[in-house]
N, C-alpha and C positions, 0 to 999 in steps of 0.2 A: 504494500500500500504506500502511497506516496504521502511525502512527506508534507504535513498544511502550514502553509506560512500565509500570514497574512503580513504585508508592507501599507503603512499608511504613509502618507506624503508621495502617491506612486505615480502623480504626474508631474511629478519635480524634477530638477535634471539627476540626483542621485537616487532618489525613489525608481525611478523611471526605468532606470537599466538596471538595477537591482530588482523591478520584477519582470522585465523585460528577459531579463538573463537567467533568473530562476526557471521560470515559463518555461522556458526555450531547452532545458534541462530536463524539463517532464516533473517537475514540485507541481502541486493543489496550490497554485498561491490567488489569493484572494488583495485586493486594492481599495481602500480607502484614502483621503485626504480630509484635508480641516473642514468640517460643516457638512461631514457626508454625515448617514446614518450609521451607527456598527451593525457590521453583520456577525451576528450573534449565531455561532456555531463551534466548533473545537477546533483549537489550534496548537500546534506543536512551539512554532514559534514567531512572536511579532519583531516585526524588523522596524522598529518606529522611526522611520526619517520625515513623518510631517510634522513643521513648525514653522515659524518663522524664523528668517537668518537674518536679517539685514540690521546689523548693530546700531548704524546711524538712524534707520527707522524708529528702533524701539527706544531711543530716548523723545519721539514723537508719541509713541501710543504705547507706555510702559504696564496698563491693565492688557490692553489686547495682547501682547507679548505673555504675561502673567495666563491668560486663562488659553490662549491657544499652543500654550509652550507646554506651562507645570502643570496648568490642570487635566490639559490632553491627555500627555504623558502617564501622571497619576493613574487615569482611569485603565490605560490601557496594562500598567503594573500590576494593579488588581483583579484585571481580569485575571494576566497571569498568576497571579496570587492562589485564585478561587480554582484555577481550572489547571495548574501545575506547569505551563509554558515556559517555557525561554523567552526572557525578553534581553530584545539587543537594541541600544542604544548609541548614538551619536552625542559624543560632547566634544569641546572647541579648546585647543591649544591656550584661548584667548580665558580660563574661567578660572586661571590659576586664582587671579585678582579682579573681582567680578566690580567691571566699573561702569557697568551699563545696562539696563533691564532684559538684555538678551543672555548675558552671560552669567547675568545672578540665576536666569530660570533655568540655565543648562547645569550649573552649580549645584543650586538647591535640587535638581531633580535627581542628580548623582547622589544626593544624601538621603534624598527619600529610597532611592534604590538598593543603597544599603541596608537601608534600618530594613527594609525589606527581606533583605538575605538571610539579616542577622536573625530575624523575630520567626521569620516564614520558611525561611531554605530556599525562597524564589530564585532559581538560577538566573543569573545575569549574566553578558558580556557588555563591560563598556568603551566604545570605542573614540579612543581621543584624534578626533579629525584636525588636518593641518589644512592648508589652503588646496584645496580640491578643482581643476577643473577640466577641461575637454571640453571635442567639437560641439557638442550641443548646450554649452553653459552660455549663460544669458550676464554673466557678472565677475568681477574680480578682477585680479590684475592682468592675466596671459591674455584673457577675453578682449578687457578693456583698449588694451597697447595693441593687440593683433590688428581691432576694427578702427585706430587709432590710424598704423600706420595704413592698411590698404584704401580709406577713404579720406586719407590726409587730414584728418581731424587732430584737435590739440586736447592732449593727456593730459589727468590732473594727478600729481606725486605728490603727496600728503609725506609733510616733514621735510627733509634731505635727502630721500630718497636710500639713505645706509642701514633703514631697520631690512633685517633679513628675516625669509620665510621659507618653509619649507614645502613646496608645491610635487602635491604627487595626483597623478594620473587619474580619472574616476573607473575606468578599468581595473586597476588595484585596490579599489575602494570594496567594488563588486569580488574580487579575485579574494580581496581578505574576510567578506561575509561569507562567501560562498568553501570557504576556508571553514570557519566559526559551524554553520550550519552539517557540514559532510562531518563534523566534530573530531578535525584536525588540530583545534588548536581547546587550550584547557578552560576555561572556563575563568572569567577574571577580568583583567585591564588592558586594553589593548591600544599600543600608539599606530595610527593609520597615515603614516606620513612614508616621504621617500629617505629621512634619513640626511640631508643633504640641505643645507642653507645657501638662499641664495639669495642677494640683495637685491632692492626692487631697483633700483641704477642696475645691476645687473642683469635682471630679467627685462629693463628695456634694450640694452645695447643686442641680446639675445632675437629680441623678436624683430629690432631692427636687421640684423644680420639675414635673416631668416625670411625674412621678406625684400630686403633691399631697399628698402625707404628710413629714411629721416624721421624720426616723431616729433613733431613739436610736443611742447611740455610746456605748462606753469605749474608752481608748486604752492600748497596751500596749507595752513596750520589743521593738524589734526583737533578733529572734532571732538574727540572722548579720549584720554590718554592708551597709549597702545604700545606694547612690550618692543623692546628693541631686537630681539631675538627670538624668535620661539620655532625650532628646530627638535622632531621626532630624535630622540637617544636609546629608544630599542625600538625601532619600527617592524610589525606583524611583518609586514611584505620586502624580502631581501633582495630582490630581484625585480625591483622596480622599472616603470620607463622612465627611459631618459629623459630630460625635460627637454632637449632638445628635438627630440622625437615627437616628443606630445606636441611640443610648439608649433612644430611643424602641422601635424597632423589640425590643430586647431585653424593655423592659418590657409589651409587647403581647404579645409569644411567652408570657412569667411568666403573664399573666393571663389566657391562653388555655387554658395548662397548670393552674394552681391550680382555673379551672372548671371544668374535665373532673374535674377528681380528685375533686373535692366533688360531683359530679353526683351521684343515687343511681343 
């Protein structure tokens, strides 16, 4: 019998290929998002990646953050609770020091998921994401700079552009659930990065290269304070892509999309 996974957030860019990918394996997996109804049936295990991401958002609407982030979440741990699943969660490099209403709920949800373990024995894995992205991401830095430079538009570099990140693949995102799930890896804490720090000055001169074009830039003060570094130090996935690959791979998708649109 196959295995029932339900992924909530599963028309989001990570949601998305995560059950897109499961699917395509032959799992029972099942798809909700924020404001859907639950579908109330057994599951083996929830892959919860709906919520909201966007940190400068959530100091704009810090209850909608609150009740679509921890209270989501919440409900969907108790299910596991009652019904004995696995639940796997996403939390953010960024919640060491939780300075903004996105990062306190990814925070606090990790404490509720404990006291869960501790009180219940609800299996968990948590998985600590770094900057995530690929061809179908709609945001971030590879995104932003890629569509930057092929429509000659000007970049914006929050700071000096010297905080470094550690940008891994959404393919390894999927590679490392799908890890978690076939129950290759122990049960516990999991850092979902490549491993590998690279400065966001870096990651332009990168996608410049990569493309052949110039970016314009202006730089602008960050909005929330934000770590200088924050690089995966035991990353699940050892055999990551290379960011130069992905980059690539993102700026091919851009320029496949741009000539369709322009087509008559």
């Amino acid at each position: 019998m196959a295995m029932k996974i339900l992924v909530t957030g599963h028309r989001g860019f990570i949601g998305s290929q995560v059950f897109s990918t499961l699917q395509a394996q032959g799992y029972d997996v099942t798809g909700i998002d924020i404001g859907d109804q639950f579908v109330d049936r057994k599951f083996d295990y929830i892959v919860h990646m709906g919520a909201r991401t966007l940190i400068r958002m959530s100091k704009e609407k810090p209850f909608e953050y609150f009740d679509d982030n921890m209270v989501f979440s919440l409900r969907m741990l108790e299910y596991c609770r009652k019904n004995e699943a696995t639940f796997i969660f996403p939390t953010s490099g960024s919640v060491m020091e939780a300075t903004n209403p996105y990062s306190l709920s990814k925070k606090q949800t990790v404490e509720w998921i404990e006291l869960y373990h501790t009180m219940y024995g609800t299996k968990r894995h948590v998985m600590k994401f770094f900057n995530i992205y690929g061809p179908t991401s709609r945001k971030g830095a590879v995104f932003l700079f890629s569509r930057a430079a092929l429509k000659n538009e000007e970049a914006v570099v929050y700071g000096d552009g010297n905080n470094v990140r550690d940008f891994i693949h959404v393919r390894d995102v999927v590679r490392a659930i799908r890890m978690i799930i076939d129950g290759k890896v122990q049960e516990g804490y999991h850092e979902i990065g490549s491993g590998v720090g690279t400065s966001v000055n870096n990651l332009l001169k990168l996608v410049e290269d990569v493309t052949g074009r110039k970016i314009k830039t202006h730089h602008e003060d960050y909005v929330l304070p934000e770590a200088s570094e924050l690089v995966a130090a035991n990353p699940l996935i050892k055999d990551p892509t290379p960011l130069r690959k992905g980059v690539e791979e993102v700026v091919q998708a851009l320029r496949t999309e741009f000539t369709a649109n322009n087509a008559p």
